[in-house]
VEXDOMAR-756330 format. One record per residue (C-alpha): x, y, z; residue in one letter. Coordinates in steps of 0.001 Angstrom, whole numbers. Example, Ala and Ser with C-alpha at 12.3 -4.5 7.8 and 13.67 -1.06 7.14 Angstrom:
{u 12300&v -4500&w 7800&aa A} .
{u 13670&v -1060&w 7140&aa S} .
% end
This chain:
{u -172738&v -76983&w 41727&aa X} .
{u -171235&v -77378&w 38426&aa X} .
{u -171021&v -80797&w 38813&aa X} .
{u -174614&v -80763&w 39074&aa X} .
{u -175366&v -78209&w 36362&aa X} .
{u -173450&v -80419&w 33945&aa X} .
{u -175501&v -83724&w 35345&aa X} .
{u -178597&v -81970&w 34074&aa X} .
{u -177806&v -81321&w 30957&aa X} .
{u -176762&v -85005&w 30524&aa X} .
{u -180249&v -86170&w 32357&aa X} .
{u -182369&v -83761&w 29741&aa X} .
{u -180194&v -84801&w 26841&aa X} .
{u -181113&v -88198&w 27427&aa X} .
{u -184697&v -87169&w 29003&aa X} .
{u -184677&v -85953&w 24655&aa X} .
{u -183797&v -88788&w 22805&aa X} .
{u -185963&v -90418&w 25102&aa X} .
{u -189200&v -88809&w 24104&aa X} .
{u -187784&v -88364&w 20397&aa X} .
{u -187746&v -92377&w 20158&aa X} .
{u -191486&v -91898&w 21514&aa X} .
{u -192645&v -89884&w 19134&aa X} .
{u -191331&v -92172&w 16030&aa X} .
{u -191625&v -95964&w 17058&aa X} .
{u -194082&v -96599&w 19926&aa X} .
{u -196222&v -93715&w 17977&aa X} .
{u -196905&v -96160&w 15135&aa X} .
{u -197527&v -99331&w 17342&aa X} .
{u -201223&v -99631&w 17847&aa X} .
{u -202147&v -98679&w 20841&aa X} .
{u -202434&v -101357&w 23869&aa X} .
{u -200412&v -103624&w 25296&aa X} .
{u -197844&v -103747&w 22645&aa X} .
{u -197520&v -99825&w 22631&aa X} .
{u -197320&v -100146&w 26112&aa X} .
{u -194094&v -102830&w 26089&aa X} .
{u -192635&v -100685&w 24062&aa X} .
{u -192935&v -97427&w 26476&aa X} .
{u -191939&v -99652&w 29497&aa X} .
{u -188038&v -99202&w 29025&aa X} .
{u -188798&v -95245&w 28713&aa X} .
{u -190597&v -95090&w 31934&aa X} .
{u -187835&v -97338&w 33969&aa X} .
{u -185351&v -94640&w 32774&aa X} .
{u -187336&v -91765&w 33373&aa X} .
{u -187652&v -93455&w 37185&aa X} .
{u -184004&v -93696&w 37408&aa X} .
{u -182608&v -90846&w 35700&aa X} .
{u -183322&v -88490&w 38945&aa X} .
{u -181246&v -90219&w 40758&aa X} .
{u -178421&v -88208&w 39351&aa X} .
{u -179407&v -85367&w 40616&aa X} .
{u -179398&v -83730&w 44018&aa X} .
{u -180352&v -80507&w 44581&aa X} .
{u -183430&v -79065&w 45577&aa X} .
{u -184648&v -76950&w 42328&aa X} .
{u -182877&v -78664&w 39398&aa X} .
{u -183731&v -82267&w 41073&aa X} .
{u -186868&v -81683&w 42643&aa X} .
{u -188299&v -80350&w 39393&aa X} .
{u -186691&v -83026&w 37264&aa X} .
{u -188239&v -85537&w 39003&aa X} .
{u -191964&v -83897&w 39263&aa X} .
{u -191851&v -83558&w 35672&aa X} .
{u -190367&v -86609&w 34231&aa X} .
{u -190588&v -89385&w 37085&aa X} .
{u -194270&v -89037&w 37462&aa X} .
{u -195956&v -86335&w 34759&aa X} .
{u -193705&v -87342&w 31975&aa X} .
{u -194610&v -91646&w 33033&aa X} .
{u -198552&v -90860&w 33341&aa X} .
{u -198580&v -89147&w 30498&aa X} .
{u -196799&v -91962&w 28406&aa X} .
{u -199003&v -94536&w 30016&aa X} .
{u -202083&v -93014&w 28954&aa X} .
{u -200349&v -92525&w 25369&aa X} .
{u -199932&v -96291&w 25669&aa X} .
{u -203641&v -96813&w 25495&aa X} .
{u -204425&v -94067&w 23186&aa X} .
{u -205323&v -90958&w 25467&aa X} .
{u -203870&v -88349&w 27269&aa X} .
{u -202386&v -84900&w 25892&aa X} .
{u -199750&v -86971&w 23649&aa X} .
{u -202544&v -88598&w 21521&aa X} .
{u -204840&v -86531&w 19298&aa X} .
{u -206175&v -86763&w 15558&aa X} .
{u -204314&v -84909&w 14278&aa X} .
{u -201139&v -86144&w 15391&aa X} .
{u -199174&v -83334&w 16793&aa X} .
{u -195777&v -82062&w 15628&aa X} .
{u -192798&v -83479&w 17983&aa X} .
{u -191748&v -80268&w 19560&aa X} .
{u -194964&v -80076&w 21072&aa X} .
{u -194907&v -83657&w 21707&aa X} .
{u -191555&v -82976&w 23714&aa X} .
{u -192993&v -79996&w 25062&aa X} .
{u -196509&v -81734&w 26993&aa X} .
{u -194575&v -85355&w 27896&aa X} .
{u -192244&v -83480&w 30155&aa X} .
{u -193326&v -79985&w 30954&aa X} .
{u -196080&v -79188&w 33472&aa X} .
{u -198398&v -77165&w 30568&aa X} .
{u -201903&v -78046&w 29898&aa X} .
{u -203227&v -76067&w 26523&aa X} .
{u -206007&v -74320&w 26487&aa X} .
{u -209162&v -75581&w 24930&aa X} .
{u -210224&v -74267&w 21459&aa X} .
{u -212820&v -71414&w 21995&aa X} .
{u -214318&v -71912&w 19282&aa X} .
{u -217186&v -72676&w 18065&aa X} .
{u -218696&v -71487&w 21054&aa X} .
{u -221023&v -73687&w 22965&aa X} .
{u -224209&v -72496&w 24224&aa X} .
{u -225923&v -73133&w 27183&aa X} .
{u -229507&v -74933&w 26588&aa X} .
{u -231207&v -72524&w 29154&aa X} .
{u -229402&v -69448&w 28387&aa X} .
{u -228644&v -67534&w 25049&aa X} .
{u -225071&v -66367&w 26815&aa X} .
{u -222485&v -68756&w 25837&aa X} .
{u -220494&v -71043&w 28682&aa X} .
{u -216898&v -69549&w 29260&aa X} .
{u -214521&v -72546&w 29596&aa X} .
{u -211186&v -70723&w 29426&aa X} .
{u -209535&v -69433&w 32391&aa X} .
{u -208266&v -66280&w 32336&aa X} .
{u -203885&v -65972&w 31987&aa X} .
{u -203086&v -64545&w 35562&aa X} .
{u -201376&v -61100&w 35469&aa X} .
{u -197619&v -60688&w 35637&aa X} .
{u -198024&v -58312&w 38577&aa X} .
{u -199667&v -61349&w 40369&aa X} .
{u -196339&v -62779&w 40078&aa X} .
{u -194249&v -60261&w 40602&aa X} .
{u -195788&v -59997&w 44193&aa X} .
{u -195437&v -63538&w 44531&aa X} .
{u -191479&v -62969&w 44078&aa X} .
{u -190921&v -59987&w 45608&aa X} .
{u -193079&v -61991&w 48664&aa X} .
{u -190651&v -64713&w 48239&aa X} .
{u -187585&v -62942&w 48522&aa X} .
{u -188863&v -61386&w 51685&aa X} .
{u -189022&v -64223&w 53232&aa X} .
{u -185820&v -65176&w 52691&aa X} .
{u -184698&v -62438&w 54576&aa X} .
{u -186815&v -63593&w 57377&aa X} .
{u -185314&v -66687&w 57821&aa X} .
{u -182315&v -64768&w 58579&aa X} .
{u -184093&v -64005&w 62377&aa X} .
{u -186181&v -67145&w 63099&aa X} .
{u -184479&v -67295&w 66321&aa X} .
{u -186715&v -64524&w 67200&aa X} .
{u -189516&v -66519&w 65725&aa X} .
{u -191911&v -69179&w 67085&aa X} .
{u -191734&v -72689&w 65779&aa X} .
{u -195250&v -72555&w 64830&aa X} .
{u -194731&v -69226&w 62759&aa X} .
{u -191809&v -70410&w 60465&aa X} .
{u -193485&v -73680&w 59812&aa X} .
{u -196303&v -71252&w 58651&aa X} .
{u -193801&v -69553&w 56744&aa X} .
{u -192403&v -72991&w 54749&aa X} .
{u -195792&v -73396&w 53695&aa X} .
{u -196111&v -70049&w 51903&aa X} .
{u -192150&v -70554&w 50663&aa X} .
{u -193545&v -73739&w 49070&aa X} .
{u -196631&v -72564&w 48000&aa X} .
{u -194637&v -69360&w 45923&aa X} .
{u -191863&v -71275&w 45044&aa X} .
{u -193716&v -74089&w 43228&aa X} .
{u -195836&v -71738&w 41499&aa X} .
{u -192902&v -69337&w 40371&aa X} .
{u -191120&v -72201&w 38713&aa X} .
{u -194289&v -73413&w 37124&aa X} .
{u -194956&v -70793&w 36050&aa X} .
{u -191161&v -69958&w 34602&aa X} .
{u -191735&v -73114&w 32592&aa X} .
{u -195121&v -72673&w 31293&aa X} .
{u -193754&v -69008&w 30127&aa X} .
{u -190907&v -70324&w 27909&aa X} .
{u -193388&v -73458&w 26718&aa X} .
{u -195658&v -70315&w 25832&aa X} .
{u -192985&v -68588&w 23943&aa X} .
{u -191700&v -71839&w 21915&aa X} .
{u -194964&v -73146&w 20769&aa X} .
{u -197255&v -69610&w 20476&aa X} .
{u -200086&v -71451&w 22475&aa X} .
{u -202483&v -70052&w 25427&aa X} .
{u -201734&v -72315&w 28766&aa X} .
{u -203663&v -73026&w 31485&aa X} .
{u -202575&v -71554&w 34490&aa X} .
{u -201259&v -73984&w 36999&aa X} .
{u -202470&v -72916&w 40531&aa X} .
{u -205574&v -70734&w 41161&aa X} .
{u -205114&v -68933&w 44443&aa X} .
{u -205516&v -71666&w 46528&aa X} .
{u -205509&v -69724&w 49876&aa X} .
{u -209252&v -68934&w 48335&aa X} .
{u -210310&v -72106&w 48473&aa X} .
{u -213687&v -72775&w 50372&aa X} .
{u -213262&v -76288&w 50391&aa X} .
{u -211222&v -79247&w 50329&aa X} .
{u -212739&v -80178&w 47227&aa X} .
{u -212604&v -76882&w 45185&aa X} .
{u -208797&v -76850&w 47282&aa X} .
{u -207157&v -80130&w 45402&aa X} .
{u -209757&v -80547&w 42372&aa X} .
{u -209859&v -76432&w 41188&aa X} .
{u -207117&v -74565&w 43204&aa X} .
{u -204102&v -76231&w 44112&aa X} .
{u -201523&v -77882&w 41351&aa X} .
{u -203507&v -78052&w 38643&aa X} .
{u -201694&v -79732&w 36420&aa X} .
{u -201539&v -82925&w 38940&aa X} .
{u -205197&v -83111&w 39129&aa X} .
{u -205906&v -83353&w 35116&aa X} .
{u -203345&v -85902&w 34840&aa X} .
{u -204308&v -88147&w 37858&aa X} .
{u -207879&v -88298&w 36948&aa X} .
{u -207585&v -89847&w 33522&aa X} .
{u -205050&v -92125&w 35251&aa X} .
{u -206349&v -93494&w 38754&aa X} .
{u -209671&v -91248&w 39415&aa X} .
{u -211605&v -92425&w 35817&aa X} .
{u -210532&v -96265&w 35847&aa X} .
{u -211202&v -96166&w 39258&aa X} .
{u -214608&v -95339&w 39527&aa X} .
{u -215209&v -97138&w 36408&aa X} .
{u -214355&v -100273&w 38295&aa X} .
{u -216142&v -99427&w 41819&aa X} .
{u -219043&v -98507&w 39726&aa X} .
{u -219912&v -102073&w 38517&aa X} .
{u -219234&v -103305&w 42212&aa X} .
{u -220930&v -100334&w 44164&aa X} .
{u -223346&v -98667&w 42011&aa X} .
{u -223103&v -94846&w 40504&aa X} .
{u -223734&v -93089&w 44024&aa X} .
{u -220865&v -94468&w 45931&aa X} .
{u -218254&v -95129&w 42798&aa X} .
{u -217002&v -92052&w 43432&aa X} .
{u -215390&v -92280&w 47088&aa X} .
{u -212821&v -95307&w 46408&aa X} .
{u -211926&v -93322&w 43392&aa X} .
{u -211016&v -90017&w 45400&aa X} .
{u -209348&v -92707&w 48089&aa X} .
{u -207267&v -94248&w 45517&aa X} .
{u -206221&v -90593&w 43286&aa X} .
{u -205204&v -89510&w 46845&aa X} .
{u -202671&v -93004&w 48308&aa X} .
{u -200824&v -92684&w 44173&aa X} .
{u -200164&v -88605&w 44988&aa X} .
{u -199000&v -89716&w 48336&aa X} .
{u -196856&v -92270&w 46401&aa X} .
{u -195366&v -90090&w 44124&aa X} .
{u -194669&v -87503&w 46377&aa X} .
{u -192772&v -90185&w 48480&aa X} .
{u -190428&v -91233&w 45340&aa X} .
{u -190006&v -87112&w 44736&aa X} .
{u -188725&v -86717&w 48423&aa X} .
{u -186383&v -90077&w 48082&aa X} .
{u -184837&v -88542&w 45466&aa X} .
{u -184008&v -85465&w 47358&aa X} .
{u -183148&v -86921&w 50626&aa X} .
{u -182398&v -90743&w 49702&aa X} .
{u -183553&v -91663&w 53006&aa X} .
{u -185690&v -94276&w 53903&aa X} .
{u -189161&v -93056&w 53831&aa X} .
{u -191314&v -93491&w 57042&aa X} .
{u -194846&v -92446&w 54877&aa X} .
{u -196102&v -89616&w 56807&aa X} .
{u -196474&v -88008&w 53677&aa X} .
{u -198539&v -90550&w 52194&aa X} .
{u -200762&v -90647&w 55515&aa X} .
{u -201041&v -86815&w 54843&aa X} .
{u -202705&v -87702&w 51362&aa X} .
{u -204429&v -90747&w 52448&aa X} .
{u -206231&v -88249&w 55234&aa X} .
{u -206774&v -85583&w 52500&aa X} .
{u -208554&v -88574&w 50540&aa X} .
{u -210306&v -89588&w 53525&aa X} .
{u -211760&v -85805&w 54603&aa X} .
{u -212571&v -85308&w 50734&aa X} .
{u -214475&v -88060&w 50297&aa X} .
{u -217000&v -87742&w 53243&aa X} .
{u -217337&v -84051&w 52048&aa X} .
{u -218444&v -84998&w 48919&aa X} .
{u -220921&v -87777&w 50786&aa X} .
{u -221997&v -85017&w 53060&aa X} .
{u -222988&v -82499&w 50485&aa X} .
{u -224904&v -85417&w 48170&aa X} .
{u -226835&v -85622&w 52020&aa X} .
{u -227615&v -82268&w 52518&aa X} .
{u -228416&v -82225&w 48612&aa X} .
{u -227804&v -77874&w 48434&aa X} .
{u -230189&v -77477&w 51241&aa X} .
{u -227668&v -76403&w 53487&aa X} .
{u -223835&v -74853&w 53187&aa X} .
{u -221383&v -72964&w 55417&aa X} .
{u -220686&v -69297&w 54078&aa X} .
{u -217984&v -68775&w 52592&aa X} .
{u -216423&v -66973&w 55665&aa X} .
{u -216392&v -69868&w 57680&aa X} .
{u -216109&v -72479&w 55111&aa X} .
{u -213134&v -70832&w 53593&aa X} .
{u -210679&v -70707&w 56824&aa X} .
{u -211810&v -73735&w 57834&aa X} .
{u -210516&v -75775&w 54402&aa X} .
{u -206559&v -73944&w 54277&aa X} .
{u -206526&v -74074&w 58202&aa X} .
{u -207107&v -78131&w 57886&aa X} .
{u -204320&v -78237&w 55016&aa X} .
{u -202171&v -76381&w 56996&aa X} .
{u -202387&v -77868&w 60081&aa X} .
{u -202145&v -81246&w 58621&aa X} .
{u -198636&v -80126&w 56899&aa X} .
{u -197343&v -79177&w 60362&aa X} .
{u -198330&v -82642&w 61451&aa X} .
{u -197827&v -84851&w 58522&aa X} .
{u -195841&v -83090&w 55184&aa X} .
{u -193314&v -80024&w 56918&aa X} .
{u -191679&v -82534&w 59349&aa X} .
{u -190477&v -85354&w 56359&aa X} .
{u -189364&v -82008&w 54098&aa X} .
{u -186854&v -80861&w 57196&aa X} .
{u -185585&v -84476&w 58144&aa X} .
{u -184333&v -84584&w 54636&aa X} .
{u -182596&v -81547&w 54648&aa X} .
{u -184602&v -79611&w 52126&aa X} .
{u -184272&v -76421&w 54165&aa X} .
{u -180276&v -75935&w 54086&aa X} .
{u -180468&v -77191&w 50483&aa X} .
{u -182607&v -74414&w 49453&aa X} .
{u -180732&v -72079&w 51075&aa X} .
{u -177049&v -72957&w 49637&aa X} .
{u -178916&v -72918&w 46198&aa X} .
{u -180542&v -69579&w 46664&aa X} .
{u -177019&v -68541&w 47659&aa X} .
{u -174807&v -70088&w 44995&aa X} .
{u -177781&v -69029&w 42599&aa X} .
{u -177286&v -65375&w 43377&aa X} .
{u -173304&v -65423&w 43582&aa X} .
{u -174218&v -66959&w 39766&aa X} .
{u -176407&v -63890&w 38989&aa X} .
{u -173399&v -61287&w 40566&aa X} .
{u -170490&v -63073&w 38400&aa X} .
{u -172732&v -62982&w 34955&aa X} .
{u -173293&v -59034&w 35743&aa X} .
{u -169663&v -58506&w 36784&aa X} .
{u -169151&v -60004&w 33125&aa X} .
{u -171433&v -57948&w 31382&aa X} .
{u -169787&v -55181&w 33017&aa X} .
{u -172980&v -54227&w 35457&aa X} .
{u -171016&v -53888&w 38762&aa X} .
% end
């Protein structure tokens, strides 16, 4: 482990200088192609720094935020958009800070804009989620790590049910970890990254207003917007949409691919892109059907609801849970939990705690 610990130092030292030569030369090449020839070398080395690393939490969230936020984000700086480019330019902490952190700030309240038809103004913020929200999260968390302890009294079915809440809390605890300390560095008001997705009531309001946030604003000023831009010269407004939504989904089921290589350096056999490319699929002819029904008909929310998480979890156990265990993320999580906490009982046997 210390091996490791000292590889990711060296990995965000050079993830650093990186982003520092960023923010000074490509920053005053116009934008375009030449900007974006510039970036290129920064982007093959943010591809291939992961690959010194190994474990599940220091890895896995090295190459989430560096392999593919930190490279879309720099591609869109290449052309002049994005959360890197703004007028005025923006000091290079934060500059560090958005390229390779998961953060999204929050929009400017003010001036508040008002709504044509009503004198009540339009609320775009979302409200900062309370710590006691996470603190359940974590206390859920550690419960069921004490589960796992019995799963041979447990059915299959149950503890692959179980791996999707692990996932679901541990993603959004370490998010949120990181978007806590961005907080604290730059004094800004974040957007929250998840929004109780087990509430969703679609698969649309699922992966578009619920479900890693962060993922959906960058992907649709990447793939989603050029996209339909393109498809809507070919196919006209109505249908421009749907190869959009297609192609957003096959690049998230690309990425997540590369993010599992690194972890297991296996060869991939794309079940987890066939799990995105399904999600795409089921999205899009739920946004057809509702442009058919045109609000003259919908499901109530109790029915509507169950259905959307049971389809995401059911395709997991099918398509996304079975590549996660072939690659050994489930014994990697555990030694890490348990060299974590044998970390936590030697700093408090220093302090002079035990």
């Amino acid at each position: 482990m210390e091996g490791e610990i000292k590889n990711f130092f060296m990995v965000w030292l050079s993830v650093l200088t990186s982003l520092i030569y960023c923010y000074f030369l490509p920053r005053k090449i116009p934008e375009g192609k030449l900007r974006l020839l510039s970036i290129i070398p920064i982007i093959c080395i943010f591809t291939l720094l992961p690959l010194n690393l190994s474990s599940m939490h220091l890895g896995g969230t090295t190459a989430f935020f560096i392999a593919w936020l930190a490279n879309f984000k720099l591609l869109l700086f290449s052309f002049g958009q994005g959360p890197l480019s703004s007028d005025p330019s923006i000091s290079l902490g934060r500059f560090i800070s958005i390229a390779c952190l998961p953060i999204k700030i929050q929009p400017d309240p003010s001036p508040i804009l008002k709504n044509k038809e009503t004198p009540s103004p339009q609320v775009t913020q979302k409200s900062p989620k309370s710590p006691l929200n996470y603190a359940i999260k974590v206390l859920l968390l550690a419960l069921l790590l004490r589960v796992y302890h019995y799963t041979q009294y447990i059915h299959p079915k149950i503890i692959l049910l179980l791996y999707c809440f692990h996932g679901y809390f541990g993603l959004e605890i370490i998010l949120a970890m990181v978007a806590a300390l961005a907080r604290s560095l730059l004094g800004l008001e974040l957007e929250p990254q998840f929004d109780e997705p087990y509430l969703s009531t679609s698969l649309q309001d699922f992966w578009g207003r619920r479900w890693n946030l962060m993922v959906s604003s960058i992907l649709r000023p990447t793939v989603y917007v050029p996209i339909r831009s393109i498809s809507k010269r070919v196919m006209g407004s109505r249908c421009a949409p749907l190869p959009a939504v297609l192609c957003t989904f096959i690049v998230s089921g690309l990425m997540h691919e590369l993010i599992f290589f690194y972890l297991g350096r296996q060869k991939t056999t794309w079940e987890v892109t066939w799990f995105f490319v399904l999600h795409g699929i089921c999205l899009a002819m739920e946004i057809e059907g509702k442009k058919w029904v045109n609000g003259k008909w919908r499901l109530p929310r109790v029915v509507s609801g169950p259905l959307a998480v049971g389809f995401v979890v059911i395709t997991n156990f099918w398509l996304f849970l079975p590549h996660i265990l072939r690659c050994g993320a489930e014994d990697k999580a555990y030694r890490e939990y348990a060299a974590m906490a044998a970390f936590a009982k030697d700093i408090a046997r220093v302090l002079g705690f035990d």
